[in-house]
C-alpha positions as CSV (number, residue, x, y, z in Angstrom):
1,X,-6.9,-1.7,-32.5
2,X,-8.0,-0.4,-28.9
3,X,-6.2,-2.8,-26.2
4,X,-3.5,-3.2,-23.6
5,X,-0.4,-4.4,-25.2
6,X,1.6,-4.9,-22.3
7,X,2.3,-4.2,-18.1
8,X,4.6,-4.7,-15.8
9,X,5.0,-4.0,-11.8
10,X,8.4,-2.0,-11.2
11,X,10.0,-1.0,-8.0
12,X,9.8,3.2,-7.8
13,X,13.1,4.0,-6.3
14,X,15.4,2.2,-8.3
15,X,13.1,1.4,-11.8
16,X,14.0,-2.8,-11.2
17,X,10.6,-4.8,-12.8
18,X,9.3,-6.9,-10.5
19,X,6.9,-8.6,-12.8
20,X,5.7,-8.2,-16.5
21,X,3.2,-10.1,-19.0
22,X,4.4,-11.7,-21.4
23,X,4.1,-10.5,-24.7
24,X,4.7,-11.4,-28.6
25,X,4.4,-8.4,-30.3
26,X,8.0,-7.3,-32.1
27,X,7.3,-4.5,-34.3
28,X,9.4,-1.7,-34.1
29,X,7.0,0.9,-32.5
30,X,6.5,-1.7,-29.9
31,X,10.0,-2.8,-29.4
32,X,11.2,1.1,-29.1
33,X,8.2,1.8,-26.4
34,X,9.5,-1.1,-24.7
35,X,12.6,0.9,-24.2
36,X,11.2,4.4,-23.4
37,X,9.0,2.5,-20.6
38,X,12.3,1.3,-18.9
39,X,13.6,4.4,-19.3
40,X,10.7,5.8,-17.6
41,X,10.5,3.6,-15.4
42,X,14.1,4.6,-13.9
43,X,12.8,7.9,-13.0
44,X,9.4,7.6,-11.7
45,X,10.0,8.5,-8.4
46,X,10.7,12.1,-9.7
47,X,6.8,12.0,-11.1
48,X,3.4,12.4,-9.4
49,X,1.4,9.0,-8.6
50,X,-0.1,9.3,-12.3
51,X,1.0,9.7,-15.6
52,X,1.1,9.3,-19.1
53,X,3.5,9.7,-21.8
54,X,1.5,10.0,-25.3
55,X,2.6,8.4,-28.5
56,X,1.4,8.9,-31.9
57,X,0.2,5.3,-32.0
58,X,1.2,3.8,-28.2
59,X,0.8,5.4,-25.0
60,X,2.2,4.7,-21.7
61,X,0.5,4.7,-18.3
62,X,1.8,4.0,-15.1
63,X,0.3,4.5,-11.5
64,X,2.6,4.5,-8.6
65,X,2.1,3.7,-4.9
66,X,4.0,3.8,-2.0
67,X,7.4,1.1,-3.3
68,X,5.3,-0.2,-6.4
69,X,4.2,1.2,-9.4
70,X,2.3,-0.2,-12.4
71,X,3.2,0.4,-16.1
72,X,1.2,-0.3,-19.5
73,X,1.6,0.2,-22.8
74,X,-1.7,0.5,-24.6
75,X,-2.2,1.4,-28.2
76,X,-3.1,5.3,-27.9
77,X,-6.6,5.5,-29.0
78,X,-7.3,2.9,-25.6
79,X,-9.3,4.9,-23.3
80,X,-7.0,6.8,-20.6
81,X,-9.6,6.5,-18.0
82,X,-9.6,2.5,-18.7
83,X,-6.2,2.6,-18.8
84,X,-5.5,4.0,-14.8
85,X,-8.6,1.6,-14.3
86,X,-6.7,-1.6,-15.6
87,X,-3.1,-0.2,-13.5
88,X,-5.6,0.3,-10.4
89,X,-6.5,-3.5,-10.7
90,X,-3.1,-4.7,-10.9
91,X,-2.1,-2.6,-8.0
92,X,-4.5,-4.5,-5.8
93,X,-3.7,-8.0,-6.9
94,X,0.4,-7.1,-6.0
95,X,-0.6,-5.3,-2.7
96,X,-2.5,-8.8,-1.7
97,X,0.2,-11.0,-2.7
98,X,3.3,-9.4,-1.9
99,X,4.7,-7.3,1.4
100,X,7.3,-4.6,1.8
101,X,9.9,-6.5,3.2
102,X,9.9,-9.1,-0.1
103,X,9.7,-6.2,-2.7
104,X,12.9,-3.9,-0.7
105,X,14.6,-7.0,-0.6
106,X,14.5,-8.1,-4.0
107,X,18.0,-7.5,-6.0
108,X,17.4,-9.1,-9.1
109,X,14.9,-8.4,-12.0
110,X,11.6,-10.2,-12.3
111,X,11.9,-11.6,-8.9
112,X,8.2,-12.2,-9.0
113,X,7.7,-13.5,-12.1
114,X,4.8,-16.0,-11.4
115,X,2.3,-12.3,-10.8
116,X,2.9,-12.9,-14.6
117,X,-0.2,-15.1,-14.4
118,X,-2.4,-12.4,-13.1
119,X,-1.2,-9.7,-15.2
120,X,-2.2,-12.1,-18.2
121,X,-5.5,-12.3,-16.3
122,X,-6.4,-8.9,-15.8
123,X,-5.1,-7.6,-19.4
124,X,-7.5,-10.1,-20.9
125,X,-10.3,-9.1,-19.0
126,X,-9.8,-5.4,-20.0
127,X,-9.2,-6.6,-23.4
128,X,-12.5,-7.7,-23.7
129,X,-14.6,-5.8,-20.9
130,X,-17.8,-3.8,-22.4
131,X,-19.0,-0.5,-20.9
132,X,-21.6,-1.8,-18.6
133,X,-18.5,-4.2,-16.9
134,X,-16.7,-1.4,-16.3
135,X,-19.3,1.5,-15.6
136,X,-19.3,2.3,-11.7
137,X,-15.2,2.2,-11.6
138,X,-15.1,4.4,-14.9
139,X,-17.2,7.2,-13.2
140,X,-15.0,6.8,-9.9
141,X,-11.7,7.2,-12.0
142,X,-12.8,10.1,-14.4
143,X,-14.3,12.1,-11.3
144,X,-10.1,11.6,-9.7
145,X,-8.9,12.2,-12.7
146,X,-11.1,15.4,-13.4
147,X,-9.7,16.4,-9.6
148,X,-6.6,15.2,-9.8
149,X,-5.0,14.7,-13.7
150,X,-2.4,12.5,-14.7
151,X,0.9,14.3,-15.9
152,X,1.5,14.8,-19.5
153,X,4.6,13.9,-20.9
154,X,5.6,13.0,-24.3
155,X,6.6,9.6,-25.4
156,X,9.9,11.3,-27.4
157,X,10.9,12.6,-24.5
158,X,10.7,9.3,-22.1
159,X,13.9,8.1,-23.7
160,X,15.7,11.1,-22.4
161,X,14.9,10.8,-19.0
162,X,17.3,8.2,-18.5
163,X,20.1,9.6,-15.8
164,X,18.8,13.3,-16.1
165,X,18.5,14.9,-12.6
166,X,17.2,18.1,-13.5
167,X,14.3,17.1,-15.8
168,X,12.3,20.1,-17.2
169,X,10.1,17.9,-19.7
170,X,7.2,18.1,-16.9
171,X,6.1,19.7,-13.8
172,X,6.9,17.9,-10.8
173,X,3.0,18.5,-8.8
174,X,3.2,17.4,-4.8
175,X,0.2,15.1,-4.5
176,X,-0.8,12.7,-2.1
177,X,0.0,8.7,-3.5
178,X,-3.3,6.6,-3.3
179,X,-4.0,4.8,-0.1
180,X,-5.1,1.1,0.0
181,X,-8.9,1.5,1.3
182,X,-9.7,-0.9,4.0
183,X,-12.9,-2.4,4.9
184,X,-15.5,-0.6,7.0
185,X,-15.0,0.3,10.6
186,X,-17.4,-2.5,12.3
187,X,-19.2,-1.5,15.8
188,X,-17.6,-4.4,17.5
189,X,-14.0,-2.7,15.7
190,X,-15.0,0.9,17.6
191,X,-16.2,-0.9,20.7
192,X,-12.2,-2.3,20.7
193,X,-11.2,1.1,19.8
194,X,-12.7,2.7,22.4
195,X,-11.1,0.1,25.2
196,X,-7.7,0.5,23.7
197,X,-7.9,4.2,24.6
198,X,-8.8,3.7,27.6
199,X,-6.4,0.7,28.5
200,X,-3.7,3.3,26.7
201,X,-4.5,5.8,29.4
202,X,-4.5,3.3,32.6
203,X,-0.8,2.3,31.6
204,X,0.1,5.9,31.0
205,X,-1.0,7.5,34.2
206,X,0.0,4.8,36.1
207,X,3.4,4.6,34.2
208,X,3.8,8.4,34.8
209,X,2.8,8.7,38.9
210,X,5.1,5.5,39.3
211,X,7.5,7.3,37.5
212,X,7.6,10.1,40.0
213,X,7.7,7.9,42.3
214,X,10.7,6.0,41.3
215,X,13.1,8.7,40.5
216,X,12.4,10.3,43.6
217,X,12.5,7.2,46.1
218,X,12.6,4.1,44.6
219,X,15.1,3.6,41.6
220,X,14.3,-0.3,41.6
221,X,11.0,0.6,40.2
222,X,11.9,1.3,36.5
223,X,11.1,-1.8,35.4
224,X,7.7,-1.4,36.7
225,X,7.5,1.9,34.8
226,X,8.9,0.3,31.3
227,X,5.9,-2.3,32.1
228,X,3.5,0.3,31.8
229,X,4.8,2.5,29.0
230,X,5.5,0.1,27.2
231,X,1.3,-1.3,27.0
232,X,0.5,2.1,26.1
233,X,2.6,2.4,23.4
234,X,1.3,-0.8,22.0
235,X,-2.4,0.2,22.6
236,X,-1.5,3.3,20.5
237,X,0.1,1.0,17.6
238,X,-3.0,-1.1,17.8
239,X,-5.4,1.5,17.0
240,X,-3.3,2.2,14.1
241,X,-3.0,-1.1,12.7
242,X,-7.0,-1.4,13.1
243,X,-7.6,1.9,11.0
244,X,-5.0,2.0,8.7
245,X,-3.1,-0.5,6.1
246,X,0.5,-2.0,6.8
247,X,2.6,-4.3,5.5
248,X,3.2,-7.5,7.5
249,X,0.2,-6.8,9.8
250,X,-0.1,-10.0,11.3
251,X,3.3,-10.2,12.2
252,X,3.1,-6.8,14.1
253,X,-0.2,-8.0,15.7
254,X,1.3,-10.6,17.4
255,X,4.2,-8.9,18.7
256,X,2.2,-6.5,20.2
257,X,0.1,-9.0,22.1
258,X,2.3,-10.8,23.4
259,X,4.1,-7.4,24.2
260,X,1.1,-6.6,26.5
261,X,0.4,-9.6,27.8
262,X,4.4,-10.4,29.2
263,X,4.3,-6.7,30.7
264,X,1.2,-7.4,32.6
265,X,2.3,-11.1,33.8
266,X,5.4,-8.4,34.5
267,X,2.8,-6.5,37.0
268,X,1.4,-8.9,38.8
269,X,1.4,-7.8,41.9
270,X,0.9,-3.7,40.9
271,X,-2.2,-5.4,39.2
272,X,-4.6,-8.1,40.5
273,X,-5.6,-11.0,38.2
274,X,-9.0,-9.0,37.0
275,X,-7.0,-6.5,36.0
276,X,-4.6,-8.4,34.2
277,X,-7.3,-10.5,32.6
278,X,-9.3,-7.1,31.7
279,X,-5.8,-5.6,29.8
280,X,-5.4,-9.0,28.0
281,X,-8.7,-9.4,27.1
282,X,-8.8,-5.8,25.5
283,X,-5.2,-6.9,23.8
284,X,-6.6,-9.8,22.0
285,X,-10.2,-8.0,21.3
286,X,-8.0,-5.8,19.1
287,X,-5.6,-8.2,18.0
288,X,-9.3,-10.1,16.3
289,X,-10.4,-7.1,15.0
290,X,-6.7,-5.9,13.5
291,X,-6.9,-9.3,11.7
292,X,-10.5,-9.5,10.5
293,X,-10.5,-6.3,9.3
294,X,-8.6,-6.9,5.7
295,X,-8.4,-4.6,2.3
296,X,-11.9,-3.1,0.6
297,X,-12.6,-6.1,-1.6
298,X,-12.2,-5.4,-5.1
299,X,-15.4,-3.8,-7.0
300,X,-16.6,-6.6,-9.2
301,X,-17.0,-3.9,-12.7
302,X,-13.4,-3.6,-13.0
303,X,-11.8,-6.7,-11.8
304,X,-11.0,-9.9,-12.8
């Protein structure tokens, strides 16, 4: 029978599961798949972001990102390109639930065992998906599959992995992990963009001719110099929290606000209350668009 008999969510550096469905099946193919996939799952780190380790009748998949990776064992004539679609899923639904911090700081297994519930979800929806449910993400995934294929390895061999640190079952390929895809750039977004730059700028040549300044005649003046550095730096980290993905973004937001708007308070004076209100303004322009601008929802023909 075609299916998904079972997933879990491990942590790559160390192998610990973080999460796994529950399952009832104790055959012995099963049970000794069970084993090879923690085995495998010890090791992953040495592997490319995709891979699968045939079986004559089970198969295992796993897709790792970044401090995660997703495992499944399906029976072997499931399709492979379903399989990475099913893992992609998953990989989603932990990134949205669950930071960085929580999964480096777990020490014991299945410290997120309520995900259980959505890994039940999502394996019964690809348990029973047709080919017109799943037909836009199944082109997307064969096409990165075609350019970038999972490594082979063999299911025998998984169990052997286990503590070996000069492997030699596959080729280790360099390749770029996935990247969590965020939602469109908005004009408003490049409009806040483009005044961060130029707020960046302000506090940098100012910070740097009051720099010369102060070393030369006026050493009381470094902490006006630290107040405009440090604005600049957090314009720069602002730009990147608006086009990229990070963990515990809302928590770095804020810190950079109210970074810029204490080091301005900081230069009253230097800075008259336009110009203070201009900064700040630009600061929490940035900090909106940082929060509003949240992972690509999920593509309806392969999720739950």
């Amino acid at each position: 029978m075609s299916m998904i008999f079972f997933a879990c969510v491990v942590r790559v550096r160390d192998g610990l599961p973080l999460s796994a469905s529950t399952d009832f099946h104790f055959n012995r193919d099963f049970l000794e798949c069970r084993k090879r996939l923690k085995a495998l799952s010890s090791v992953l780190a040495r592997y490319p972001s995709r891979g699968t380790a045939k079986g004559r009748d089970l198969s295992i998949h796993f897709l790792s990102s970044d401090d995660i990776a997703c495992m499944a064992i399906c029976s072997s004539n499931y399709s492979t390109i379903m399989a990475f679609c099913f893992l992609e899923e998953l990989q989603w639904e932990f990134a949205a639930s669950y930071d960085t911090t929580s999964i480096n700081l777990a020490s014991r297994p299945y410290a997120f065992l309520e995900f259980d519930n959505v890994i039940q979800k999502v394996k019964c929806h690809f348990n029973h998906a047709s080919g017109s449910q799943t037909k836009a993400n199944w082109e997307r995934i064969q096409e990165e599959l075609k350019f970038q294929p999972p490594v082979q390895l063999k299911l025998e061999d998984a169990e052997l992995m286990n503590g070996m640190t000069n492997g030699g079952h596959a080729e280790v390929h360099v390749e770029v992990a996935p990247t969590y895809r965020m939602q469109r750039v908005t004009p408003l977004g490049i409009l806040s963009l483009v005044l961060n730059i130029m707020c960046g700028a302000l506090n940098l040549i100012r910070g740097v001719h009051l720099a010369e300044y102060s070393f030369q005649e006026d050493h009381e003046g470094l902490g006006n110099v630290i107040a405009f550095f440090l604005p600049f730096i957090a314009c720069v980290l602002q730009c990147y929290l608006y086009l990229f993905y990070s963990s515990a973004r809302k928590t770095k937001t804020f810190v950079l606000f109210f970074s810029v708007c204490l080091c301005n308070i900081y230069l009253y004076g230097l800075r008259n209350l336009w110009q203070i209100a201009f900064h700040v303004g630009v600061a929490s322009l940035s900090s909106h668009q940082i929060l509003t601008r949240q992972l690509m929802e999920k593509q309806p023909d392969c999720g739950v």
